[in-house]
C-alpha positions in Angstrom: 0.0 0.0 0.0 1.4 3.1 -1.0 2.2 5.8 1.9 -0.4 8.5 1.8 2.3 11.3 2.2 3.5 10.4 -1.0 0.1 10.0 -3.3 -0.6 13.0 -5.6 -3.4 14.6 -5.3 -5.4 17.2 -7.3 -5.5 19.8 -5.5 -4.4 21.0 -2.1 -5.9 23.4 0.5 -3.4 25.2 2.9 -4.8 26.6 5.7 -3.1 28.7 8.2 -4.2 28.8 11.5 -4.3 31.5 14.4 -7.7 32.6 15.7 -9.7 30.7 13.8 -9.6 27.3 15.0 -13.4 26.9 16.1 -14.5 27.2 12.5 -12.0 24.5 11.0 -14.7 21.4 11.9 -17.5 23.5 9.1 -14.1 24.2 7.1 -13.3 21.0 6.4 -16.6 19.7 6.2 -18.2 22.4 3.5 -14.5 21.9 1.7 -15.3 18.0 1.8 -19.0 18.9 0.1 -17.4 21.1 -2.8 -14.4 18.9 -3.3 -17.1 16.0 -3.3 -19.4 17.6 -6.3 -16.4 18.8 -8.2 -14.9 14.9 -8.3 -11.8 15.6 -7.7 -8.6 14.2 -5.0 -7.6 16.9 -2.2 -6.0 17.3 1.1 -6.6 19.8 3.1 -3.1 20.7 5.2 -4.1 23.1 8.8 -0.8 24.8 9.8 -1.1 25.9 13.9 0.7 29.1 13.6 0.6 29.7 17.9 -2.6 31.3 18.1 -4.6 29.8 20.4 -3.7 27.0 22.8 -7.2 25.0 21.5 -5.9 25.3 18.3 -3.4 21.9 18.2 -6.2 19.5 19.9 -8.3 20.2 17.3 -6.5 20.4 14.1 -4.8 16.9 15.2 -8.4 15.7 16.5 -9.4 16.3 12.8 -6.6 15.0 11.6 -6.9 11.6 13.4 -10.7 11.1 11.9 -10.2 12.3 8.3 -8.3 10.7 6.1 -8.0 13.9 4.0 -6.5 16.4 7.2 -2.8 17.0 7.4 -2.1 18.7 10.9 1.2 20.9 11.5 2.2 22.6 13.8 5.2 25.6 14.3 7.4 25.7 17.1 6.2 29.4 17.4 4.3 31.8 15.9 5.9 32.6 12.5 3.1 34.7 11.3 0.8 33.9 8.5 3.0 33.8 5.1 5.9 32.2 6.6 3.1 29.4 7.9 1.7 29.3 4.8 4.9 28.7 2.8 5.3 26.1 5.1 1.6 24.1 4.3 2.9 25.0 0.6 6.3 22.6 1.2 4.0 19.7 2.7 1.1 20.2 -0.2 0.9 16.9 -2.7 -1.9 18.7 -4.8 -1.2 19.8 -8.6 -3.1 23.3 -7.8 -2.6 24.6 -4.5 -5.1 26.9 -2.6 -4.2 29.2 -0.2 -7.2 30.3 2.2 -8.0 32.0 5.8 -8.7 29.5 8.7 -12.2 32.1 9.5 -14.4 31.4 6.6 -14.4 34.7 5.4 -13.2 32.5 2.2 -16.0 30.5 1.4 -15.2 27.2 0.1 -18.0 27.0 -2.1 -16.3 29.6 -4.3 -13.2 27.6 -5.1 -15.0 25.6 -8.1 -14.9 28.9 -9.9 -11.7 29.5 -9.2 -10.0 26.1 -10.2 -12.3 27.0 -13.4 -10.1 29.6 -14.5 -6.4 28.1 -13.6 -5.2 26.4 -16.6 -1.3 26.7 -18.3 -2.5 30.3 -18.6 -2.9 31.2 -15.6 -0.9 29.7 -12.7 -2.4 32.0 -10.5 -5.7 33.1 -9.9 -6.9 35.4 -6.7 -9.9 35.8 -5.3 -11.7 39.5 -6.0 -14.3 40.3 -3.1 -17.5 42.1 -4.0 -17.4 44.0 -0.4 -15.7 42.6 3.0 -17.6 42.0 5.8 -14.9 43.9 8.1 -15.6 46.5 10.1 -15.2 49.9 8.0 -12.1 50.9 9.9 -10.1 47.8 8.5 -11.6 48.1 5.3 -9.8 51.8 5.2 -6.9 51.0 6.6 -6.5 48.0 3.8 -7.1 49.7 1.0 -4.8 52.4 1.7 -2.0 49.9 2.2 -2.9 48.4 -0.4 -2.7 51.4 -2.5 1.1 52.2 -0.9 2.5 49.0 -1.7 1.3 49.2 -5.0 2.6 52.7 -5.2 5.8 51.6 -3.9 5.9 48.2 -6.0 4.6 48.4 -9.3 4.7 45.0 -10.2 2.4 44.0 -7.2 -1.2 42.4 -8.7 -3.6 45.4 -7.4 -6.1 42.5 -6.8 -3.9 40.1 -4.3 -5.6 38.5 -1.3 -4.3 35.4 0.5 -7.2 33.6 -0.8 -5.4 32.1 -4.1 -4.8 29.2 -6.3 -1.1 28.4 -7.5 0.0 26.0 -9.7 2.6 23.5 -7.7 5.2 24.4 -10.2 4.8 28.1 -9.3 3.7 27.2 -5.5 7.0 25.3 -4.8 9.3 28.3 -5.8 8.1 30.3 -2.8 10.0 28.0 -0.8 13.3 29.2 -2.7 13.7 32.6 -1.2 14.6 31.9 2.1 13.5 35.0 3.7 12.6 35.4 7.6 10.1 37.5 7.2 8.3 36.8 3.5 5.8 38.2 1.4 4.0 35.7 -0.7 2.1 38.4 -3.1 5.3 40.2 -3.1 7.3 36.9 -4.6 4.5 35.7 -6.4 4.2 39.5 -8.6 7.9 38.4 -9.0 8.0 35.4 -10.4 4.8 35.6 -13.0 2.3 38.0 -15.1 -0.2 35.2 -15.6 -2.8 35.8 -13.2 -6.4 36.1 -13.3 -8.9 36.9 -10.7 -12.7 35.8 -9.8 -14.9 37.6 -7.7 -16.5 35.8 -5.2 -18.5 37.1 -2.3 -17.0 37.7 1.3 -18.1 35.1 4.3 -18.8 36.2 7.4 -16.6 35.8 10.5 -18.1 33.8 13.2 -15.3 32.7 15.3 -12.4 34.3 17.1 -11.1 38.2 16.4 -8.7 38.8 13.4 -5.3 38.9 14.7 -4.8 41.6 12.5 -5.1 45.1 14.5 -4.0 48.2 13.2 -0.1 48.1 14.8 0.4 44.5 13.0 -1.1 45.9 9.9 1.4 48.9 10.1 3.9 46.3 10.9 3.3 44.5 7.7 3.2 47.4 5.6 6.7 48.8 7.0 8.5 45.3 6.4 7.2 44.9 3.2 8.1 48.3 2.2 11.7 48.1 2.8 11.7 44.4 1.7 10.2 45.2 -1.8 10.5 48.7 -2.3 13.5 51.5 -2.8 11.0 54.4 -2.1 12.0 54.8 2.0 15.4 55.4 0.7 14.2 57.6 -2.3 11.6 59.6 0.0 14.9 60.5 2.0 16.7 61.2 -0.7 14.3 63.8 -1.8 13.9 64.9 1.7 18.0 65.6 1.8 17.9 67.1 -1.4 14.6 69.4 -0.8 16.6 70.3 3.0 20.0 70.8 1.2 18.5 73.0 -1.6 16.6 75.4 1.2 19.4 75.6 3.2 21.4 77.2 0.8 18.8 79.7 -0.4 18.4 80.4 3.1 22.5 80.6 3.3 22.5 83.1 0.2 19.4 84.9 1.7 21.4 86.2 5.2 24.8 87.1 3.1 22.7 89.3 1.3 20.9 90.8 4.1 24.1 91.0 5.8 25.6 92.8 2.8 22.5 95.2 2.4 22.2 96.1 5.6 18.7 94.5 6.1 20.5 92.0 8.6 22.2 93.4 11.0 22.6 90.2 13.6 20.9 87.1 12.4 19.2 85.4 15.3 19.7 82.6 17.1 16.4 81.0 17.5 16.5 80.5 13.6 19.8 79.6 13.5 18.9 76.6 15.9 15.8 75.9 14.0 17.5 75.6 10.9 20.6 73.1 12.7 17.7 71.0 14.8 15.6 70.4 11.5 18.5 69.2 9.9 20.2 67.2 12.3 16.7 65.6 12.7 16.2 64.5 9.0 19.4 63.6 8.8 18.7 61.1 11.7 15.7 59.7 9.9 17.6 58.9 7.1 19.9 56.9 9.1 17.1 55.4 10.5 15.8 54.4 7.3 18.9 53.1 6.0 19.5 51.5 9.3 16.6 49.3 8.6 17.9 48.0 4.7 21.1 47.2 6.5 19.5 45.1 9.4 17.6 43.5 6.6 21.0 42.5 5.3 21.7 41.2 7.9 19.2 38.9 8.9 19.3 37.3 5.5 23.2 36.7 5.7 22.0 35.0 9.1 20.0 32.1 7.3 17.5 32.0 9.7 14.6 29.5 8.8 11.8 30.7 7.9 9.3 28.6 9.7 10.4 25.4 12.3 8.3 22.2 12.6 7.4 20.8 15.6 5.0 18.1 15.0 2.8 16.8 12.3 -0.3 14.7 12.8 -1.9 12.7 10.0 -3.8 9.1 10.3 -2.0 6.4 8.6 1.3 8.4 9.2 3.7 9.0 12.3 4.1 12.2 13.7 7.5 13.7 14.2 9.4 17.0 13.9 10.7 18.4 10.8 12.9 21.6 10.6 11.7 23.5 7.3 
C-alpha cells in the first residue's frame, strides 16, 4: 500500500491557523462537500501558527478522523505567510489553494476559481465584492494596499491570501529563504499570468482577526523596505529638498548681511534651521539602518518557519525543521 504522504493529489488546500480554530470542523466539512461535487482528490493541510492554545487538539483531533487532514504545527508563531509557505512545502496537490482559517473565504467559491487556472494562468486570486470587516479595517486595507502598490509596481492590485497556485509556481516560494516573506510580493515576481474571480466575502463567526491596526502597520513597513527602494528615495528627496533650502536660506542672510537689512541674524532660527536638519538627517539613518538590518538577517540564514510536529492518520508524527 502506498504511503499517503506520497500519493498526488489534485489539489491541495493550505490553511493557516491562528484565531480561527473553532471554525476549522464547518471548514473541512463544506470543503469535503465542494471537493465531493467537483470529483476531484484533495487534502486539506491546517498549519497551527501559535494562536490559540485549543488550536493543536483540534487540528490533530481532525486530523486523526479524516483521512483527507494534514495537521502541523510551528514551534512558534511565525506569522501567517511564513506558515503558509510552510503548508505550501508539505502540499501533494497539482493546484494549490491558499485560504483563511475564519471562513471569510467561502469554500464553495473555489470551483470557480479552479475554473479559470489552466497553463495560462498559474495564479488566480480571489476578488471580493465587499468585506464584511468593520469599515475601519476596510480603510486601513485599502490604503496599504494602494502604498505597496505605489511603492511596488509590479504588485497584482487584486492580491488577497485567498489564491490558487500551480505547484510548479507554489513550490518556488520555498526558494527565497527569507525570515520574514511576502508571498504576493514573490508571487508579482516570479509571474504575469494571473487572473482573478470575484466571489463574495463570508462572514466571521469565530475568534477576532489577529490583524489590528499596529500589526497591519507592521506588515506594511517590512514589506516596504523588503520590496520597495522608495524609504530610501523619500529621504533622498527629503535631503535634497533640505540641502537646496538651506542654501537659499544661506545666500538669503549674506545678502541681508551685505545690504544692511541683517544686521545680527538670530539665534532662534539659526537653531531651527541646525535642529531640522540634524533631525532629518537622523531619519535617514534610521531608514537606512533598517535595509542594513535586513541584510543582515538574511546573511544570518534563519529559517523561515520550524516544525514541531505533524499529525496525519496512517502516518507518524515527528518534527521536521523547514
Amino acid at each position: 500500500m502506498a504511503n499517503p504522504a506520497t500519493v498526488a493529489v489534485d489539489v491541495s488546500v493550505v490553511v493557516p491557523v491562528y484565531n480561527g480554530a473553532e471554525a476549522l470542523s464547518e471548514l473541512r466539512q463544506r470543503l469535503r462537500d465542494v471537493m465531493f461535487g467537483r470529483g476531484c482528490t484533495y487534502e486539506l493541510i491546517l498549519v497551527d501558527d501559535r494562536g490559540q492554545q485549543a488550536s493543536w487538539p483540534i487540528i490533530h483531533g481532525l486530523a486523526m478522523r479524516h483521512d483527507e487532514v494534514v495537521g502541523i504545527r510551528l514551534s512558534r508563531n511565525f506569522g501567517q505567510h511564513a506558515a503558509t509557505i510552510c503548508g505550501i512545502g508539505f502540499a501533494r496537490g497539482t493546484w494549490i489553494v491558499t485560504m483563511d482559517d475564519d471562513l471569510e473565504h467561502r469554500p464553495e467559491d473555489l470551483p470557480s476559481m479552479l475554473a479559470v487556472a489552466d497553463e495560462r494562468h498559474a495564479l488566480v486570486y480571489a476578488v471580493f465584492d465587499g468585506r464584511t470587516h468593520s469599515a475601519f479595517r476596510n480603510l486601513t486595507s485599502e490604503l496599504m494596499r494602494r502604498m505597496l502598490k505605489r511603492a511596488f509596481p509590479e504588485l497584482n492590485q487584486h492580491y488577497s491570501s485567498y489564491r490558487v497556485m500551480h505547484r510548479t509556481l507554489a513550490k518556488k516560494l520555498e526558494d527565497f529563504g527569507r525570515a520574514k516573506p511576502y508571498i504576493d510580493g514573490y508571487l508579482s515576481w516570479m509571474t504575469s499570468s494571473v487572473a482573478t474571480v470575484r466571489v463574495h466575502h463570508g462572514t466571521r463567526e469565530h475568534g477576532a482577526s489577529a490583524y489590528t491596526l499596529t500589526r497591519l502597520l507592521a506588515l506594511a513597513a517590512s514589506n516596504f523596505v523588503t520590496f520597495s527602494q522608495l524609504p530610501l528615495r523619500i529621504g533622498a528627496y527629503v535631503g535634497t529638498l533640505l540641502a537646496s533650502g538651506s542654501f537659499l536660506y544661506m545666500l538669503y542672510i549674506v545678502y541681508g548681511k551685505m545690504s544692511g537689512h541683517i544686521s545680527n541674524p538670530g539665534y532662534a532660527s539659526l537653531m531651527s534651521v541646525m535642529l531640522f536638519a540634524c533631525g532629518v538627517q537622523l531619519l535617514i539613518l534610521g531608514v537606512i539602518g533598517e535595509y542594513i538590518g535586513r541584510l543582515m538577517s538574511a546573511t544570518y540564514r534563519r529559517p523561515v518557519y520550524i516544525v514541531e510536529s505533524t499529525a496525519a492518520r496512517g502516518s507518524e508524527a515527528g518534527a521536521n525543521l523547514g
